[in-house]
N, C-alpha and C positions, 0 to 999 in steps of 0.2 A: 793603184789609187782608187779606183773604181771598185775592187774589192773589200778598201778600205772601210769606202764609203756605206757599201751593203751591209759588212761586219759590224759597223756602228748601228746603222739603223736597226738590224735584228736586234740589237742588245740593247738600245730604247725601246724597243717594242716591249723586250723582256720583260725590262722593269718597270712597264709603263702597267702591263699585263697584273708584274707581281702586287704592285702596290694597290691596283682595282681589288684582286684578289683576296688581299691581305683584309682591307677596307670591309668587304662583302664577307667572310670568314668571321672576322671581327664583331659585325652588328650581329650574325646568328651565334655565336658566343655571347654574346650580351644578352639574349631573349631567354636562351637558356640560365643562364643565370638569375635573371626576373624570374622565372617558376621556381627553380629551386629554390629562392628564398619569398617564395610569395607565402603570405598568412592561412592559414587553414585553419577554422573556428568553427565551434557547434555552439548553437544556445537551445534552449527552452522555452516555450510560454510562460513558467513558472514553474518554481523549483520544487516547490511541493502542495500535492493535491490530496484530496481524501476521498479511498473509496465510500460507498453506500451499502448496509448489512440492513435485512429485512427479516423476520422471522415471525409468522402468523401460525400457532396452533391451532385447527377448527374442530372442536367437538363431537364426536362420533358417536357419544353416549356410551364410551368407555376407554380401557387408560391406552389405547392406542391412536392417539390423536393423528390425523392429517397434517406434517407441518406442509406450509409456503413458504418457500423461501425468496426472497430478490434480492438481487444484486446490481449494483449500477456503479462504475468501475472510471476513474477520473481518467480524462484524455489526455496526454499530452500530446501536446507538437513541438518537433526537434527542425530544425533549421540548420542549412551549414551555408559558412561562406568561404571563398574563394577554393573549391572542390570542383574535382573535376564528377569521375564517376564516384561517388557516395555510397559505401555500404555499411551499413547499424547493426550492433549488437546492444541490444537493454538490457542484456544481464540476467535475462529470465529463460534464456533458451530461446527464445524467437531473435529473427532479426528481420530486414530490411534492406531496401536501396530505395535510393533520390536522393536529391537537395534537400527534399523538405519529407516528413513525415510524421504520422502521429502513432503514439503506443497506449495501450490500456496494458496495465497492469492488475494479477487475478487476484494479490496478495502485499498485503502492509509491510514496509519495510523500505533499509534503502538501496541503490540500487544504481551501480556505475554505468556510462553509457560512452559506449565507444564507439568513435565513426575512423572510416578508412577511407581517405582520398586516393584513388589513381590517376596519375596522367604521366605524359610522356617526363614532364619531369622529376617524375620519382614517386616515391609510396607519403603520405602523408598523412599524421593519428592524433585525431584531437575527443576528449574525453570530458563526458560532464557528469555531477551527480543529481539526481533526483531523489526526495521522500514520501512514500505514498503513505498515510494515516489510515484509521478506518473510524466512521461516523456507524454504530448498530442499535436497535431498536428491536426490543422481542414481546410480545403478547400471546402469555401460556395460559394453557387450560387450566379452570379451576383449580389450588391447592386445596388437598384434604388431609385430614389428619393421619400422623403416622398411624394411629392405633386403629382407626380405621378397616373393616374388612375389604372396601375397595383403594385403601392408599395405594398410592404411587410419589415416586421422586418425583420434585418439581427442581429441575436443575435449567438454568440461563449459563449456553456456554460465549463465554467473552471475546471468542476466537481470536484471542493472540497470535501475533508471528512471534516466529525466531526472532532476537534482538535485544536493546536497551530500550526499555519504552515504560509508559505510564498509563494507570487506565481510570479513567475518574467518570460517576457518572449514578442514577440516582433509579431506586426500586417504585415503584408504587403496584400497594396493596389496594383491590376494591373490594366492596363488601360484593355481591353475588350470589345467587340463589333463589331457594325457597325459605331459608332459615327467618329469625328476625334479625329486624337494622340491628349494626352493630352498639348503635348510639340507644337504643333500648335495651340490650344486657343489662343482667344485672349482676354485683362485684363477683359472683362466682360465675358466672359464665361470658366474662369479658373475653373480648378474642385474643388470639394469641399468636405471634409470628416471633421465627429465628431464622435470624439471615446468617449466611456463611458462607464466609470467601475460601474457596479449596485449591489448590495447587495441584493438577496431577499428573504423571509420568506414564504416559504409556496405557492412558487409558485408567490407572490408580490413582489412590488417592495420597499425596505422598506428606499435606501438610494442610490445616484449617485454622481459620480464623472466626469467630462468632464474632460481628460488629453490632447485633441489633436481638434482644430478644428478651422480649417485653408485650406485657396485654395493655389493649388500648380499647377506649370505647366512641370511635370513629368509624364512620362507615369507608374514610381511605386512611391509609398510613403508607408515608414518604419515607425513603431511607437510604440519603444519600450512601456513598462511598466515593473514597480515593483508594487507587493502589500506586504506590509515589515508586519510581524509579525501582524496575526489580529486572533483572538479564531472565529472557525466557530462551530453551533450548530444545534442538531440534525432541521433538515426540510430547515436550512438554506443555501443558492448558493452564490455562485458566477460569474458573466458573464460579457461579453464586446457586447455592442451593437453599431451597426453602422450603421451612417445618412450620409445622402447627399441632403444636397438644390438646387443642380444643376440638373434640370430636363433631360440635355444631356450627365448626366456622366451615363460608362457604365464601372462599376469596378470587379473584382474577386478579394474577399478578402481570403487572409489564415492566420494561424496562428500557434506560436510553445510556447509552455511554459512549467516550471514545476511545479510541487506542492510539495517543499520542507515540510515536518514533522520535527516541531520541540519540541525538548525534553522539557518536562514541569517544 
């Protein structure tokens, strides 16, 4: 009887034991479950930024100008939520770790961003895209005439990326020099400018367009341009070159445009 009684209680104990057990098993089943379906998100400050292109030719008193160039290159900050250890790829060959972090990009275009969660409960990949623009602005040294014994090219490159994009944005001619104002010519020796938009490959020149070229008797002449949707590919440019037939014109050209990216 007496052993009966021991026999039972150990086998209450058992089950008293297993169901604690069960219990206590069961909530850390439950927590793992909550991570393996927990959210893992990236965002952006903003989805699309635009770098800054600077370009200052300075004068030397002959056709080997000093350029300056500046560049100033939009920030982002990437953010992630519910991550554990957090590490970034921006699609440029650089990456990162944290929750939070910010990227400059050297180059227009657009550009996948991938982050990778680790924790105990599994690998986690969340991806966002961003587009970097480019905002440029260039101030070259005097153009002179091709015929000229000291001509030289007077070329503004647009510095396109690779992609689908647009480039719109406006020349100005100033008078310059020692010659006379332009607005003093007389009909035979009005000044003279030809703008032209070139396409070239590999450092060639592979296609041109003449948008502008006409004498004027202003001491500035404006000249906008659009280039509406064209795919640019790798090695491939874009540039605006500028002539003068007028051996007595004495011009400082600049320029402002941008290089809109657009979605494929």
């Amino acid at each position: 009887m007496k052993l009966n009684l021991m026999y039972a209680s150990f086998v209450t104990a058992f089950l008293i034991g297993a169901i604690f057990g069960s219990a206590s098993l069961g909530s850390n089943l439950t927590a793992l479950v909550i991570n393996d379906n927990s959210e893992f998100s990236i965002s952006a400050d903003s989805q699309s930024g635009t770098n800054y292109y600077a370009l200052v030719e300075i004068d030397e008193g002959d056709n080997d100008e000093d350029k300056r160039v500046t560049y100033i290159n939009h920030n982002f900050t990437f953010s992630s939520i519910g991550g554990d250890s957090v590490n970034w790829d921006f699609d440029d060959g650089n990456m990162a770790s944290g929750q939070v972090t910010s990227h400059q990009y050297n180059a227009p275009g657009v550009y996948l961003v991938t982050a990778t969660s680790m924790s105990t409960g599994g690998i986690e990949v969340a991806t966002t895209t961003v587009t970097v623009h480019l905002s440029g602005e260039a101030e070259i040294d005097n153009m002179e005439c091709e015929c000229a014994p000291t001509a030289k090219d007077t070329v503004i490159d647009l510095i396109p990326t690779s992609g689908s994009l647009e480039i719109t944005g406006y020349l100005l001619v100033e008078h310059d020099g020692s010659s006379e104002s332009c607005s003093l010519r007389n009909p035979l020796q009005e000044c003279h400018l030809r703008v032209i938009i070139q396409r070239t490959q590999n450092g060639n020149i592979v296609s041109e367009d003449v948008i502008f070229d006409d004498t004027f008797r202003s001491n500035e002449q404006v000249v906008d341009f659009r280039i509406e949707q064209i795919d640019v590919y790798q090695g491939e440019g874009v540039q605006i070159r500028l002539e003068t037939d007028q051996l007595r014109d004495w011009h400082k050209p600049s320029a402002k445009w941008d290089v809109t990216i657009l979605d494929d």
